[in-house]
C-alpha positions as CSV (number, residue, x, y, z in Angstrom):
1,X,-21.5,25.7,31.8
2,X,-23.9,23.4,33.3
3,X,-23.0,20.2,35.2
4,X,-24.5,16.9,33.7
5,X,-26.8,15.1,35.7
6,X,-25.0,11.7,36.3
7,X,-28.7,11.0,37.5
8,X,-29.7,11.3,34.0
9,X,-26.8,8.3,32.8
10,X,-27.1,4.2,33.5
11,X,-25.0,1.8,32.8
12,X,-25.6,-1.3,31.2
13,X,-23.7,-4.7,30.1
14,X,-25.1,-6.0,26.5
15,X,-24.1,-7.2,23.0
16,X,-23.7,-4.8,20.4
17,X,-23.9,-5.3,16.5
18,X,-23.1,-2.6,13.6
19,X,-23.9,-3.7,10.2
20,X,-23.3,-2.2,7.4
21,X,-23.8,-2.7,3.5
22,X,-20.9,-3.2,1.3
23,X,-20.1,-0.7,-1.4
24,X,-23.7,0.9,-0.9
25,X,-22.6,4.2,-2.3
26,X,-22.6,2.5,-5.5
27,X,-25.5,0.2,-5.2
28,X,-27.4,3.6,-4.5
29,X,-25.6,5.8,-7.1
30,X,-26.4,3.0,-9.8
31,X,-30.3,2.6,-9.0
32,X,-31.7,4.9,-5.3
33,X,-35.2,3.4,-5.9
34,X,-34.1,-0.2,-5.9
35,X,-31.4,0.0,-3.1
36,X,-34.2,2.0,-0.9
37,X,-37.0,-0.6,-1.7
38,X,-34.3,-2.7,-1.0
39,X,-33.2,-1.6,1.7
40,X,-36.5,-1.2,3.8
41,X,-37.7,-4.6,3.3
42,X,-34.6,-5.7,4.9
43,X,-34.8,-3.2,8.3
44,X,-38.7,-4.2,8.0
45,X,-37.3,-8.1,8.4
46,X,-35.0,-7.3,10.4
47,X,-37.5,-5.1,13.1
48,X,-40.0,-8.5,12.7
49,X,-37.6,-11.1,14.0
50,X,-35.6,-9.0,16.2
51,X,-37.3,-9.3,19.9
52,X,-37.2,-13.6,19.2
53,X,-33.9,-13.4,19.8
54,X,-33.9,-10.7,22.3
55,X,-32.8,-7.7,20.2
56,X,-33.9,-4.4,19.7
57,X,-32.7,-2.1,16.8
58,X,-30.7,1.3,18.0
59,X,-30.1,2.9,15.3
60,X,-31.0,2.6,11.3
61,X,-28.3,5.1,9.4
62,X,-30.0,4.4,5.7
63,X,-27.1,1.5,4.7
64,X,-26.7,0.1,8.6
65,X,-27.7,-0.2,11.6
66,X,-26.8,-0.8,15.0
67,X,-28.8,-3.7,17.1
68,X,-28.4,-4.7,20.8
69,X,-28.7,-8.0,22.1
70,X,-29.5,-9.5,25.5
71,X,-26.8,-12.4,24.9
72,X,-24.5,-13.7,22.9
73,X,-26.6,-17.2,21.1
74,X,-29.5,-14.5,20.4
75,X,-27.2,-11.9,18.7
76,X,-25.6,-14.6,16.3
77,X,-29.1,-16.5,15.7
78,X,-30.4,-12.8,14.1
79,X,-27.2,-12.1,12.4
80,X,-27.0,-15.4,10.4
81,X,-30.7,-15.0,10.1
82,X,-29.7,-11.2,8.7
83,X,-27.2,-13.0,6.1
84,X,-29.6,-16.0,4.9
85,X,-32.6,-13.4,4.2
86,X,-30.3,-11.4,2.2
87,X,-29.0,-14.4,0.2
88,X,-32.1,-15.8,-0.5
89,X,-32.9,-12.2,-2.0
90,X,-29.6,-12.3,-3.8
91,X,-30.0,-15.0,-5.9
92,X,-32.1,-13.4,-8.5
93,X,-30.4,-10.9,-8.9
94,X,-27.0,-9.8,-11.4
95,X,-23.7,-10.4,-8.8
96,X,-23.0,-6.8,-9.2
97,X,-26.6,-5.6,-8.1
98,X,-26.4,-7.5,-5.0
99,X,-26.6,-6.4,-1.6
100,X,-24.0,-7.8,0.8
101,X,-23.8,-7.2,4.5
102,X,-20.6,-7.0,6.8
103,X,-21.2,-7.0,10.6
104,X,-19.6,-6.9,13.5
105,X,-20.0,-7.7,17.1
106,X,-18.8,-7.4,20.5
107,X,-19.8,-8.0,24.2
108,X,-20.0,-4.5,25.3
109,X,-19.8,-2.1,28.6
110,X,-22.4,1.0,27.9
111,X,-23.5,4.1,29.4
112,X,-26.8,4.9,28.5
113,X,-29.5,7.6,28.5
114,X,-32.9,8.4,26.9
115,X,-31.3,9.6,23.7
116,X,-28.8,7.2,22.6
117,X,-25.8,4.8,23.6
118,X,-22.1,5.6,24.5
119,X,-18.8,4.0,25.4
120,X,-15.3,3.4,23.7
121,X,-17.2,-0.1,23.0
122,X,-20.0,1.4,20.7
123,X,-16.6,2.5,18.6
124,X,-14.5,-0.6,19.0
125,X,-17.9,-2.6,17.7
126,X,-18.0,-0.4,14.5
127,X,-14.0,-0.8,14.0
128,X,-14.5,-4.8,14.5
129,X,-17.2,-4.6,11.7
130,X,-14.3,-2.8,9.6
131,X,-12.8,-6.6,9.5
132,X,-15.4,-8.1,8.1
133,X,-15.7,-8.7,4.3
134,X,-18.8,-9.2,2.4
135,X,-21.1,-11.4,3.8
136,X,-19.1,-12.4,6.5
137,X,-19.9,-11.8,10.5
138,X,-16.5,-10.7,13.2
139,X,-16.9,-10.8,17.1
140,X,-14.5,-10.5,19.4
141,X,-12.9,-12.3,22.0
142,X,-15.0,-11.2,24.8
143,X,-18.5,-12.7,22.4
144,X,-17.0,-16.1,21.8
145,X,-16.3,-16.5,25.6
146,X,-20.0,-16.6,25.6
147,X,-20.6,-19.1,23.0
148,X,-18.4,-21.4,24.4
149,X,-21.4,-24.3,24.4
150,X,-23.0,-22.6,21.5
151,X,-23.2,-25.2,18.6
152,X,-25.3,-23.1,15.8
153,X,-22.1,-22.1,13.7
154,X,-18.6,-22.4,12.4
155,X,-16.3,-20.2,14.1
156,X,-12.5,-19.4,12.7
157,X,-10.3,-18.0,14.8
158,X,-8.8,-15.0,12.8
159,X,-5.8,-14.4,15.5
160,X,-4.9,-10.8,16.7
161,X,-6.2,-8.1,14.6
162,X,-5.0,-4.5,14.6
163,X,-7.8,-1.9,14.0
164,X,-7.8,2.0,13.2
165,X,-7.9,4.1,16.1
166,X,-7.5,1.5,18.2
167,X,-4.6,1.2,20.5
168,X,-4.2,-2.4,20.9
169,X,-5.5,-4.9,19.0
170,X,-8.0,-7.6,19.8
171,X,-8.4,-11.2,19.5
172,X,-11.3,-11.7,16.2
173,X,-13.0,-14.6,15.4
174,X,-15.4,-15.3,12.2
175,X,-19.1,-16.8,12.5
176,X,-20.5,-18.2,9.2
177,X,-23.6,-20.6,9.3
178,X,-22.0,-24.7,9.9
179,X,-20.3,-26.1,6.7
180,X,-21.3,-23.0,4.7
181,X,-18.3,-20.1,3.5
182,X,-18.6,-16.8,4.7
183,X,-16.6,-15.0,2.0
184,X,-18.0,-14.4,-1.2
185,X,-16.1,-14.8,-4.5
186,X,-14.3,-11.2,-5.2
187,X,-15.5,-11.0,-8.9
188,X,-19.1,-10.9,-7.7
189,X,-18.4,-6.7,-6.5
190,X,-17.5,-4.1,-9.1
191,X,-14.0,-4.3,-9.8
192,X,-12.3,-1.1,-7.6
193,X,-11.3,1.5,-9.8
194,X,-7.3,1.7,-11.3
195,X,-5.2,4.1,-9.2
196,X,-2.5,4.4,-11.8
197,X,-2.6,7.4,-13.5
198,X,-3.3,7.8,-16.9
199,X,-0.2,9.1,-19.7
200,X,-0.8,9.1,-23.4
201,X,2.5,9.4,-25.3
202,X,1.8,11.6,-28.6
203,X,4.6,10.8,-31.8
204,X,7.7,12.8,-31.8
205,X,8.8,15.0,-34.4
206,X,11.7,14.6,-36.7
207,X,14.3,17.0,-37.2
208,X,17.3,17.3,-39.0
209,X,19.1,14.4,-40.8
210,X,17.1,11.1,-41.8
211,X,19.7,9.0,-40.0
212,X,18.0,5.4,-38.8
213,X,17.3,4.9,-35.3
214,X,16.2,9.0,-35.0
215,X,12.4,8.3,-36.1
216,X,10.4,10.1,-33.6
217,X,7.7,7.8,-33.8
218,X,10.0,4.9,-33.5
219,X,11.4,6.2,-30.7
220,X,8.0,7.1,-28.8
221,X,6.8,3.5,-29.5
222,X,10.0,2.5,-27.3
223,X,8.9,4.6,-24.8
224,X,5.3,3.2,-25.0
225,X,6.2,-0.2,-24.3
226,X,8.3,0.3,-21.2
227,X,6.3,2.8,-19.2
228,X,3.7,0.3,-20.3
229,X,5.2,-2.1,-17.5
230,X,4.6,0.2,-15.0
231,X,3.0,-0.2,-11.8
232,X,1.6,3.4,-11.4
233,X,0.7,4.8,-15.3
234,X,-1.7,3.4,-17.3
235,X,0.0,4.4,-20.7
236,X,-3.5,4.9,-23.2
237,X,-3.7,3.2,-26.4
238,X,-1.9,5.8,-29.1
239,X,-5.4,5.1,-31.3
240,X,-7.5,6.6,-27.9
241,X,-8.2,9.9,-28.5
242,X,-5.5,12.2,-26.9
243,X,-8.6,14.1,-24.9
244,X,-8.1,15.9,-21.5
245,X,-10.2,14.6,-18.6
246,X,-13.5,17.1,-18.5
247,X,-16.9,16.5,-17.4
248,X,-20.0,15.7,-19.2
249,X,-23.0,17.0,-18.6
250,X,-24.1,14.7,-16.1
251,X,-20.9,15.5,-14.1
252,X,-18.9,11.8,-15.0
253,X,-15.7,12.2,-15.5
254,X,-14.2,10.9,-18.9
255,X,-11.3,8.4,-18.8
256,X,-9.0,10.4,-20.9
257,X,-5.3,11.2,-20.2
258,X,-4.3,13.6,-17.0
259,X,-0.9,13.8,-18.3
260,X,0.7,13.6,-22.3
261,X,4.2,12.8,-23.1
262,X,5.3,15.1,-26.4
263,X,8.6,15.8,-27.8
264,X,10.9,16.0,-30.9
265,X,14.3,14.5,-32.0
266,X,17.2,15.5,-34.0
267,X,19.5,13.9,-35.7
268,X,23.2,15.3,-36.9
269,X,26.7,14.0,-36.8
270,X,26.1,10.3,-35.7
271,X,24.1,11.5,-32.8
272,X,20.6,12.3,-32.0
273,X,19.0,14.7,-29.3
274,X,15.5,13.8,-28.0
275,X,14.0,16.9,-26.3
276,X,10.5,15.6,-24.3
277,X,7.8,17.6,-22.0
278,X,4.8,16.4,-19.7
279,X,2.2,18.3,-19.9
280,X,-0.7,18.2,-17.1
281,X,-3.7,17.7,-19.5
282,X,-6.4,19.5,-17.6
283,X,-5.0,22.6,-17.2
284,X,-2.4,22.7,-20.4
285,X,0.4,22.8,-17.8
286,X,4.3,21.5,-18.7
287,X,4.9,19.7,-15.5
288,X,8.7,18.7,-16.6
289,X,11.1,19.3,-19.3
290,X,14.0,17.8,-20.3
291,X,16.7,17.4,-23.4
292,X,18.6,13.9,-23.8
293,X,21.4,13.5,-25.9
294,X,23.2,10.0,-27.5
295,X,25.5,8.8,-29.8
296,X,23.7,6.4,-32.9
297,X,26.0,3.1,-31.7
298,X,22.9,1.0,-32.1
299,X,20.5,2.8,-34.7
300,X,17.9,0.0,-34.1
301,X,16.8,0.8,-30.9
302,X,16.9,3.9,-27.9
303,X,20.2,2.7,-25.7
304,X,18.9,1.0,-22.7
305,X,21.0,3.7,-20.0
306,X,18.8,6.4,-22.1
307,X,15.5,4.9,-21.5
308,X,15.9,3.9,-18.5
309,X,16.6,7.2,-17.5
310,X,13.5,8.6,-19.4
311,X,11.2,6.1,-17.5
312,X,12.3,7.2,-14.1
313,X,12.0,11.0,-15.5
314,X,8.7,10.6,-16.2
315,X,7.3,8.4,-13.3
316,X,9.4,11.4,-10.8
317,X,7.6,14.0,-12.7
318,X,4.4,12.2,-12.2
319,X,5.0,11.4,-9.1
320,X,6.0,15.0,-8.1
321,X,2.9,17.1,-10.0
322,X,0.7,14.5,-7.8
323,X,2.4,15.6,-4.2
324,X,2.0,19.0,-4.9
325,X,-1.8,18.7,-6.0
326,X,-2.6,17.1,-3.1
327,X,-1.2,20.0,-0.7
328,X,-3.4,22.1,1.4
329,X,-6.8,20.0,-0.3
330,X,-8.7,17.7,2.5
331,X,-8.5,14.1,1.7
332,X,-12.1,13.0,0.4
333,X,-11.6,16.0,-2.4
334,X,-8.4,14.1,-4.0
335,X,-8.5,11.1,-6.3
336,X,-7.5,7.9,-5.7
337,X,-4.8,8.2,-8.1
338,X,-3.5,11.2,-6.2
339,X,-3.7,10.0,-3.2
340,X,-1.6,7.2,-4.2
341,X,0.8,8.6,-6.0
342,X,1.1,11.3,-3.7
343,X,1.9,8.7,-0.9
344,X,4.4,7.4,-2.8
345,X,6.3,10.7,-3.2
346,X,5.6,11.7,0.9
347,X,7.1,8.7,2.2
348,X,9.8,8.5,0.6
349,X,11.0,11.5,2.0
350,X,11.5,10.1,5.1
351,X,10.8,13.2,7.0
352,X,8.1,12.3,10.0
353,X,5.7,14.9,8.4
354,X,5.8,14.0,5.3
355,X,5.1,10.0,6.7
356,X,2.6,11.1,8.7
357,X,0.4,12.2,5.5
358,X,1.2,9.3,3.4
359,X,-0.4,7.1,5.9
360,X,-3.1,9.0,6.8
361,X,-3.8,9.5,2.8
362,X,-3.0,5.7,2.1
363,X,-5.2,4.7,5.5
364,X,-8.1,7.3,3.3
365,X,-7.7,5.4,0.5
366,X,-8.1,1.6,2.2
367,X,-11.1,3.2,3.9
368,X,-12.4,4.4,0.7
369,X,-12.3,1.0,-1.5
370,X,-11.5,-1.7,0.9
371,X,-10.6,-4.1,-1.8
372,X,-7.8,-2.4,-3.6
373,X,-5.1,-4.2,-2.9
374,X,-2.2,-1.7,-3.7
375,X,-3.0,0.8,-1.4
376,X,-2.9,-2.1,1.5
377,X,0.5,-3.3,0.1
378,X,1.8,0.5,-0.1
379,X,0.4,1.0,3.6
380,X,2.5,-2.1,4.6
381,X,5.7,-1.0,2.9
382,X,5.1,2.4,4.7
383,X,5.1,0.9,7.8
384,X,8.3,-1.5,6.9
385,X,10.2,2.1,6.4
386,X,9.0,3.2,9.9
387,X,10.3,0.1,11.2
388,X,13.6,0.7,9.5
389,X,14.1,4.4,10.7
390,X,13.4,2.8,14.5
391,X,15.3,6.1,15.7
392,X,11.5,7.5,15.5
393,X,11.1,5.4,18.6
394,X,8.6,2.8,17.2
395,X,7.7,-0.2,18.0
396,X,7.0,-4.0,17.4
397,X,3.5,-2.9,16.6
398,X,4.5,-0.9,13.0
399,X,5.5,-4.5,12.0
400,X,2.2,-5.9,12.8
401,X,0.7,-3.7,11.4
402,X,2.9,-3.8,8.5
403,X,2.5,-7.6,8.3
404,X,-1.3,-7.4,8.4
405,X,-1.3,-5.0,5.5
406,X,0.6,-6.6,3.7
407,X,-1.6,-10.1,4.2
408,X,-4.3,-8.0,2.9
409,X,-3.5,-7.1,-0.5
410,X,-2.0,-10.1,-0.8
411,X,-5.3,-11.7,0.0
412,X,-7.0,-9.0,-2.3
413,X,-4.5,-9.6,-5.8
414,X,-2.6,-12.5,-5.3
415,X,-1.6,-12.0,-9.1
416,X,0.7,-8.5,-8.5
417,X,4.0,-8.9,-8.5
418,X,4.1,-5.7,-7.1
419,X,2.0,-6.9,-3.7
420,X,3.6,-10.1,-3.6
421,X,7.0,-8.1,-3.7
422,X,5.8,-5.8,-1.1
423,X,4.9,-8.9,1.3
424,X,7.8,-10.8,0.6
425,X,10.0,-7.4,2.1
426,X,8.0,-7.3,5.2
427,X,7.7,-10.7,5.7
428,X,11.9,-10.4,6.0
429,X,12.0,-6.8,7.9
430,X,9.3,-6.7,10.2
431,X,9.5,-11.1,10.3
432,X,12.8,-11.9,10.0
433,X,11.5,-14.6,7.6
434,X,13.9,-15.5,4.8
435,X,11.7,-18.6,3.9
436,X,8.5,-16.7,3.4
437,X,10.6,-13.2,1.8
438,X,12.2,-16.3,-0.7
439,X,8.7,-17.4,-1.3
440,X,7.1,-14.0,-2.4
441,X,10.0,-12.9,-5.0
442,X,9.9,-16.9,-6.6
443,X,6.2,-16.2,-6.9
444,X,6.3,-12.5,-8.1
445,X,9.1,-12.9,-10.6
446,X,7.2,-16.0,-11.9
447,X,4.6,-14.0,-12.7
448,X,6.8,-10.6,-14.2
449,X,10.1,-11.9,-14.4
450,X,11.7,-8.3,-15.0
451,X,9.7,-6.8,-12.3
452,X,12.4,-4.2,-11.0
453,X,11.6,-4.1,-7.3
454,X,11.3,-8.0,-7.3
455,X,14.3,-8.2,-8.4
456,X,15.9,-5.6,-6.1
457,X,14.0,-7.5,-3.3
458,X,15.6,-10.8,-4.2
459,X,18.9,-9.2,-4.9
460,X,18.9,-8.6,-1.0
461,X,18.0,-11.6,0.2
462,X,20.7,-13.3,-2.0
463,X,22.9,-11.0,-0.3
464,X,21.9,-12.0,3.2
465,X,22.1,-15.8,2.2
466,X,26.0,-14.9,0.9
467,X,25.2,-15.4,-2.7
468,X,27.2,-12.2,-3.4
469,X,27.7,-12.8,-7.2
470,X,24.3,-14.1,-8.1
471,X,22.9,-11.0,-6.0
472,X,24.8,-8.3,-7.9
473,X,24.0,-9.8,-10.7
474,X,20.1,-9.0,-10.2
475,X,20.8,-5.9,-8.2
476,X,22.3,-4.6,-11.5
477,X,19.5,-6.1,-13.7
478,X,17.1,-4.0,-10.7
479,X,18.7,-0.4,-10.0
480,X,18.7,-0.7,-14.4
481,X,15.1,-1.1,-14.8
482,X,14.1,1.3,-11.9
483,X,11.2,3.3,-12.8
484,X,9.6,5.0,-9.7
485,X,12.5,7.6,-9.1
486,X,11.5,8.6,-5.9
487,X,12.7,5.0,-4.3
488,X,16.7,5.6,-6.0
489,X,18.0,6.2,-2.4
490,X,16.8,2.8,-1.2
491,X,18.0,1.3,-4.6
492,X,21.0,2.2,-4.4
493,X,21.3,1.5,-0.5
494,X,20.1,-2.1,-1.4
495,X,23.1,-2.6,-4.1
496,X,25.6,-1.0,-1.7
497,X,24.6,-3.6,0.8
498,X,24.7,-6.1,-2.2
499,X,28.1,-5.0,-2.9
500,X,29.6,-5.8,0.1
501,X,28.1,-9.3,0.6
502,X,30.0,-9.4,-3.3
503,X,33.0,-8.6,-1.5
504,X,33.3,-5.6,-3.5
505,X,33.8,-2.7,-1.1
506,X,34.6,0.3,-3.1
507,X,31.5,-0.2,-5.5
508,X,29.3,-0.2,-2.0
509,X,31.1,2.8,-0.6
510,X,30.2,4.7,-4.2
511,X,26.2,3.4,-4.3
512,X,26.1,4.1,-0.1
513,X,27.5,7.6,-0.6
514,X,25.1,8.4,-3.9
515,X,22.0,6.7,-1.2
516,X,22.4,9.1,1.8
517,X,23.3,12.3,-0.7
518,X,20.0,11.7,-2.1
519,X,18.1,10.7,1.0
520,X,20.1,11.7,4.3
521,X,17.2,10.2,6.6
522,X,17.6,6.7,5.8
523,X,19.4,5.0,8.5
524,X,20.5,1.9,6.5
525,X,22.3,3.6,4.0
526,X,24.3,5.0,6.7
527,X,25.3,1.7,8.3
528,X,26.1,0.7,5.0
529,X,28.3,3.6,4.2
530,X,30.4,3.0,7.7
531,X,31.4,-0.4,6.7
532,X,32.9,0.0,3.7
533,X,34.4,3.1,4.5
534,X,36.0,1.0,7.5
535,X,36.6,-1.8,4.5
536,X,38.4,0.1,2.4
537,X,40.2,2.2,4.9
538,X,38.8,5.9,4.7
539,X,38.7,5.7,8.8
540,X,38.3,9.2,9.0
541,X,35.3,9.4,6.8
542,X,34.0,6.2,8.6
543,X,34.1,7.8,11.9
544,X,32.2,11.2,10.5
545,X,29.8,9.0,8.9
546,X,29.2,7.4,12.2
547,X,28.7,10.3,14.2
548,X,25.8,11.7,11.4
549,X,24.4,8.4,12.1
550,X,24.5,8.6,15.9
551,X,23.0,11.9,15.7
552,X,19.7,10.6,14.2
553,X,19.6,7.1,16.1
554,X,21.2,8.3,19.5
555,X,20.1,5.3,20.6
556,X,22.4,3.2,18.4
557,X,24.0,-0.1,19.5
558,X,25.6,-2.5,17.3
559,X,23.7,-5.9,19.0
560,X,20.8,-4.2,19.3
561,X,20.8,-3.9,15.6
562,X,21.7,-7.0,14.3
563,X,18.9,-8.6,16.7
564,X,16.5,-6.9,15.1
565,X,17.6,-7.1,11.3
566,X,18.0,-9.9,8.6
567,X,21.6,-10.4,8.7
568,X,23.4,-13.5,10.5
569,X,26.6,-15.2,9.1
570,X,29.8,-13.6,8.0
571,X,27.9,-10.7,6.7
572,X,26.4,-9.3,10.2
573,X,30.2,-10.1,11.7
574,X,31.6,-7.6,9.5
575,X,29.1,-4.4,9.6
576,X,29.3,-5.9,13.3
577,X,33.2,-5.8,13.3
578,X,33.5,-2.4,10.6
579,X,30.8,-0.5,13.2
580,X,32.3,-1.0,16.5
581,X,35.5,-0.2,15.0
582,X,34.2,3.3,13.7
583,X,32.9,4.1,17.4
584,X,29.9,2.7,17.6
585,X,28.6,1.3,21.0
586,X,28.2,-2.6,21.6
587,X,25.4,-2.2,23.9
């Protein structure tokens, strides 16, 4: 192979900008001509006013472009001369045909040669424009050194930012024109498309006796209305027509069901059997199966214990079919609803693998619609269970990065319980912040009072303020009204822990045993087990439980632990106390 010519190579100090238009797969998908018309008057502006402020354009990729300045003061005079051009052009215009800009800039350290530009600085100037939102213009540390005396714009100081691909993070700052706001209003873009996925729940037939409480439709309209709380199915209206998704013949999808809920009941002998099936829509498939049986106490209504338990059956099977229709299929070829889902199921598993792909298909998903806010709060919850299983060996950084996550989807829906839950949990794991945890369940639960993983959320943070009674009582109301089945183990994990703070040892050593059966990876469950075994004096067990423990954290010390976890008061001096009398080191 030939040796390059380092003859051929220069090196040169300059400021780089990488602009970019928002959502411009859209914009073109919805009308080519007028994005492209567009699109070349603003490079033609753009070329014209360029070398007055001592820029020259590098590259033009057909929705961005990549400009070099000769100093700081000229780079952000064109930029905010970029943004008021296009906002002038915008205001004719229907907010969802508008063309918004996001940019990015940095003081960078280039090699260059006659055919283009390189450096990890061209890449860390792209990733810095990844901050940006519409409209709005992010430099780094290094740029705002140089605009120190530099008077032509408001600057915010967005405080350490963590970027993909990155390894550390840098210092970002904002640059909006003086007095005027850089962010525009999020109902002006299209709304990002739902990532729950779509279940239509068919009337069950009747069998057997006509015995009240046993109608199939009845039944199914119970059914309805609690999956119709969920946070990852969109339960169609039963007047929709129960259609599989296919395509047109322009190739659009249609919004019909990807997965139908059927069954049948009988009734005979004070008792009714409801046999149900999911059926993958697309392909005809039955996805899961099962037969319930209960007495008729209450013929008004399904028993809650039975519906519960058909919820969570149907959000596992969901959740399941999704993981395995994502295996061996590249990321841009799945769904968003997939992809969610699927990340849901994968990280839950615990296994490094399996977390591995949930982040990489939740950090594909964030990439792919910036604004939807679950996937952000997902990603941060994600990176709260990495902190938890620290045997992994990582670091302060997963709870920044869980924290920043987190912050953005909260930013993105600050009406979803669900996010604000999220927050709230890694506000108080990654944090240690019971104030701000507090803060996020009162605001989630105002908004969905029976919001299950609120609840559970809350439940713990009672726990940890030793409010053992009130706790238990909304752990019970939570691990009832669970509906994504593949979270159980933490569940019931949370409640052991719950239990304890209650003073009621025996019901945390059942809930801790039932967490690491289902889930033997996760660490907490295991602490948890350890004390009340030591509590309610199965020493023995205590000790074996300790040494499974110790073999997946062999790092394990019982300080180390509490000072880095949520618990202080008479609750950390027992699991502190129960521990170190099972074996486990101080230090």
């Amino acid at each position: 192979m030939a040796r390059l010519d380092k003859s051929t190579f220069s090196r040169i100090g300059t400021v780089i900008a990488m602009a970019d238009v928002v959502e411009s797969v859209r914009l073109m998908e919805e009308d080519t001509p007028s994005f492209i018309e567009r699109w070349q008057g603003f490079v033609a502006f753009v070329a014209q006013q360029l070398p007055e402020h001592g820029g020259r354009m590098r590259r033009s990729l057909g929705d961005g472009l990549m400009l070099e300045f000769a100093d700081a003061a000229g780079c952000m005079r064109a930029l905010l001369a970029m943004q008021a051009w296009l906002h002038e052009r915008n205001r004719s215009m229907q907010p969802h045909e508008r063309m918004h800009l996001r940019i990015g800039a940095h003081l960078a350290d280039l090699v260059e040669d006659q055919y283009d530009i390189y450096g990890p600085d061209v890449n860390l100037s792209s990733r810095i424009a990844a901050l940006a939102g519409p409209n709005e213009i992010i430099i780094s540390a290094a740029l705002r050194e140089q605009l120190q005396q530099w008077a032509g714009a408001t600057i915010d100081d967005l405080g350490i930012c963590h970027l993909k691909h990155v390894r550390d993070p840098v210092h970002a700052f904002r640059v909006g024109p003086p007095g005027a706001a850089s962010v525009i209003p999020a109902q002006a873009l299209a709304a990002p498309p739902s990532l729950r996925a779509r279940i239509a729940i068919t009337p069950f037939a009747s069998e057997g006796e006509a015995v009240p409480g046993s109608n199939g439709e009845s039944l199914a309209d119970e059914i309805v209305a609690a999956l119709a709380r969920s946070d990852v199915l969109h339960v169609m209206s039963r007047m929709s027509p129960v259609a599989p998704v296919d395509a047109t013949a322009s190739g659009q999808q249609q919004p019909g069901p990807a997965y139908v809920l059927g069954g049948r009941t009988r009734a005979a002998a004070g008792s009714v059997t409801l046999y149900l099936e999911l059926t993958e829509s697309l392909h005809g498939h039955v996805t899961w199966a099962e037969t319930f049986a209960r007495a008729l106490r209450d013929p008004s209504s399904m028993h809650p214990h039975l519906l519960a338990h058909v919820v969570a059956a149907v959000h596992g099977a969901v959740i399941h079919q999704e993981v395995e229709a994502s295996r061996n299929r590249p990321l841009p070829s799945l769904e968003g609803g997939t992809l969610l889902l699927a990340s849901l199921g994968l990280m839950h598993r615990l296994a490094p693998v399996d977390m591995d792909q949930a982040r990489a298909m939740l950090e594909h998903l964030v990439d792919r619609w910036r604004r939807q806010s679950i996937a952000h709060a997902w990603l941060s919850h994600l990176h709260v269970l990495r902190v938890q299983q620290a045997s992994a060996g990582f670091t302060a950084h997963e709870g920044a990065v869980a924290r920043a996550q987190s912050a953005a989807g909260v930013q993105g829906d600050p009406g979803s319980a669900l996010v604000l839950a999220l927050d709230g949990h890694a506000s108080l794991h990654t944090a240690l912040n019971k104030e701000a945890a507090a803060d996020r369940y009162a605001q989630a639960l105002r908004l969905r009072g029976d919001h299950s993983l609120a609840l559970l959320f809350q439940a713990e943070l009672l726990a940890l303020l030793e409010c053992g009674p009130q706790a238990r009582a909304i752990a019970e109301r939570a691990l009832g009204t669970l509906s994504l089945e593949p979270l159980r183990y933490l569940y019931e994990a949370i409640c052991a822990m719950v239990m304890l703070a209650d003073g009621d040892s025996e019901a945390a050593h059942g809930l801790a045993q039932q967490s690491v059966q289902r889930n033997p990876r996760y660490l907490p469950a295991w602490r948890t087990l350890v004390v009340a075994q030591v509590e309610t004096d199965r020493l023995g067990e205590a000790h074996a439980a300790l040494q499974r423990l110790m073999t997946k954290q062999p790092a394990f010390a019982v300080n180390a632990f509490l000072q880095a976890s949520p618990f202080d008061g008479e609750l950390a001096g027992r699991y502190s106390e129960a521990l170190l009398h099972a074996g486990a080191p101080a230090e």
